[in-house]
C-alpha positions in Angstrom: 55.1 22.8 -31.2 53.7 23.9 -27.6 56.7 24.4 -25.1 56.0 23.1 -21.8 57.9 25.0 -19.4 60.1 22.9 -16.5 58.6 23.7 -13.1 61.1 23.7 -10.1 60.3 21.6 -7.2 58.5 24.4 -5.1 56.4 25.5 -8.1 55.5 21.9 -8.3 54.6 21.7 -3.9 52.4 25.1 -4.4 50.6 23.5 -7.1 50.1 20.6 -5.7 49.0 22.0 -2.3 46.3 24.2 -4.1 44.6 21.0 -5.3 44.5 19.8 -1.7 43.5 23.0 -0.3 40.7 23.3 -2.5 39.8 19.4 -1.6 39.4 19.9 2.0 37.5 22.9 1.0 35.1 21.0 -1.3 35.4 18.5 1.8 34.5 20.9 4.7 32.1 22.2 2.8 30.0 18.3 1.7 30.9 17.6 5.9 28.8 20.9 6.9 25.9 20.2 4.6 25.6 16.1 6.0 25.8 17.7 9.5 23.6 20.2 8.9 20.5 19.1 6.7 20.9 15.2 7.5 22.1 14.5 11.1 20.6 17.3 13.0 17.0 16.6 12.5 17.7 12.9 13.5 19.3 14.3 16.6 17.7 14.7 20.2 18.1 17.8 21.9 19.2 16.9 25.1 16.5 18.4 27.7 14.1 17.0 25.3 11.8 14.0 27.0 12.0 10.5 25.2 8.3 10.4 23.9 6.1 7.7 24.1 3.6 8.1 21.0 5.1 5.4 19.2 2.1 3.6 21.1 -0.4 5.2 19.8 0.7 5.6 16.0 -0.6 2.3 15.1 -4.3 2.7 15.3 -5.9 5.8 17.0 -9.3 4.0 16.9 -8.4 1.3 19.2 -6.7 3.6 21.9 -8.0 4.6 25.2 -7.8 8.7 25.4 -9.0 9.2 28.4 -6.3 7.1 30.1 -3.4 8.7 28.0 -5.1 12.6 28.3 -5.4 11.5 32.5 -1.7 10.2 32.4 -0.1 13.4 30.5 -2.5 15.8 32.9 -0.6 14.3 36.2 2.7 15.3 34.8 1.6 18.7 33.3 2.6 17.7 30.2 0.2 20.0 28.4 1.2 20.0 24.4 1.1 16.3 25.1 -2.6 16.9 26.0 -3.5 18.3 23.7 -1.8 16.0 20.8 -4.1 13.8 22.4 -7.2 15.9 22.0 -6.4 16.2 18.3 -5.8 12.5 18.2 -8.9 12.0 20.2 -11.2 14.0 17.7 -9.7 12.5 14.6 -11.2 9.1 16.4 -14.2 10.8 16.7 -14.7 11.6 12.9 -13.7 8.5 12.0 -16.5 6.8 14.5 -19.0 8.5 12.6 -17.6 8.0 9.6 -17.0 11.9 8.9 -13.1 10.5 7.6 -11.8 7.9 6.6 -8.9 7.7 9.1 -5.7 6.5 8.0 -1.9 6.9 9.3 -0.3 8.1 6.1 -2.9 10.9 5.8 -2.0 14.8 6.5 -4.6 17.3 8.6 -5.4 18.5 5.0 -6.6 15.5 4.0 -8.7 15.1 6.5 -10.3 18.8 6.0 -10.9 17.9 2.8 -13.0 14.9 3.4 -15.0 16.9 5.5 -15.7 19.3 2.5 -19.4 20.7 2.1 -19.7 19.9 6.2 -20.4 22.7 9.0 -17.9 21.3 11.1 -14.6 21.9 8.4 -14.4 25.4 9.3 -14.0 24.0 12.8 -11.6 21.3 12.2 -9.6 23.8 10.2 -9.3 26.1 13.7 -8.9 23.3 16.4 -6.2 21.8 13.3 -4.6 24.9 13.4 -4.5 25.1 17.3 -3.1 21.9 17.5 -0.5 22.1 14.9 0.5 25.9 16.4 1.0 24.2 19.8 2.2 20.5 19.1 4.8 21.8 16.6 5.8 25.4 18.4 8.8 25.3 20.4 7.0 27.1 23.6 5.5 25.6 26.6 2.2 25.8 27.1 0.3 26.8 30.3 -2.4 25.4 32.4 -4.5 27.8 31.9 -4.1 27.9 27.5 -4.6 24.6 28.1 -8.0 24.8 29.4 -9.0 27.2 26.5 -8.2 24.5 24.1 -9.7 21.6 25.7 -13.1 23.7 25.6 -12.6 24.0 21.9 -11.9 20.6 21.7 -14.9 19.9 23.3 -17.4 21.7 21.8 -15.8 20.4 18.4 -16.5 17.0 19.4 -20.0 18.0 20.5 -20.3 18.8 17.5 -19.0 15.7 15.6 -21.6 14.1 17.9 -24.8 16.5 16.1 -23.4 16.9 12.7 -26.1 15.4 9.9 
């Protein structure tokens, strides 16, 4: 026969209360994890702008750049700029049927559709520029701007000559 032994009513309280402490341990601990790794990405910082790209996620061929590059020049909204230089160039591509352009697809897919072509080398460094800027937590200047839109453009000039 196993002998139980009587516990006295504090014994009983301090076991008791170790179960809830390790609870609202366990607890705490579930509550810093949702916080962390599933509400803060959904969150807005609160200097950051409301953006307006839901407008342009739907079909990048059917959108007007050079109104939207004009629009985010006048306010100096330069990363802005150039997401719409990117954007602008994967129309481009998929004008001359370089890609096959569709929402759901990554950069990489992209590059590789262009495989075997002299210009992936170059979508591989404006892509890079792009992505370095558009997802960098930095402001860009005027001036890196310009630099940029240069590459942009002779990238396009040469989505316009590519055989």
């Amino acid at each position: 026969d196993v002998e139980i032994p009587e516990l006295t009513g504090i014994e009983i309280f301090a076991v008791i209360m170790r179960y809830v402490l390790i609870a609202a341990i366990v607890g705490l601990v579930v509550w810093v994890i949702y916080r962390t790794w599933y509400l803060a990405p959904r969150r807005k910082k609160e200097d950051e702008p409301e953006e307006e790209f839901i407008e342009y996620e739907e079909d990048i061929t059917q959108l007007d750049f050079e109104h939207w590059l004009a629009d985010a020049l006048s306010k100096k909204d330069f990363k802005k700029a150039v997401r719409l230089q990117f954007l602008n160039s994967l129309k481009l591509l998929a004008e001359y049927g370089l890609i096959n352009w569709k929402m759901n697809k990554t950069n990489y897919d992209y590059y590789f559709e262009l495989g075997g072509r002299k210009l992936q080398p170059q979508f591989m460094d404006v892509t890079n520029t792009f992505e370095y800027i558009w997802y960098g937590d930095f402001p860009i200047s005027k001036e890196r701007y310009d630099e940029v839109a240069e590459e942009f453009t002779a990238f396009n000039t040469n989505i316009e000559t590519d055989e």
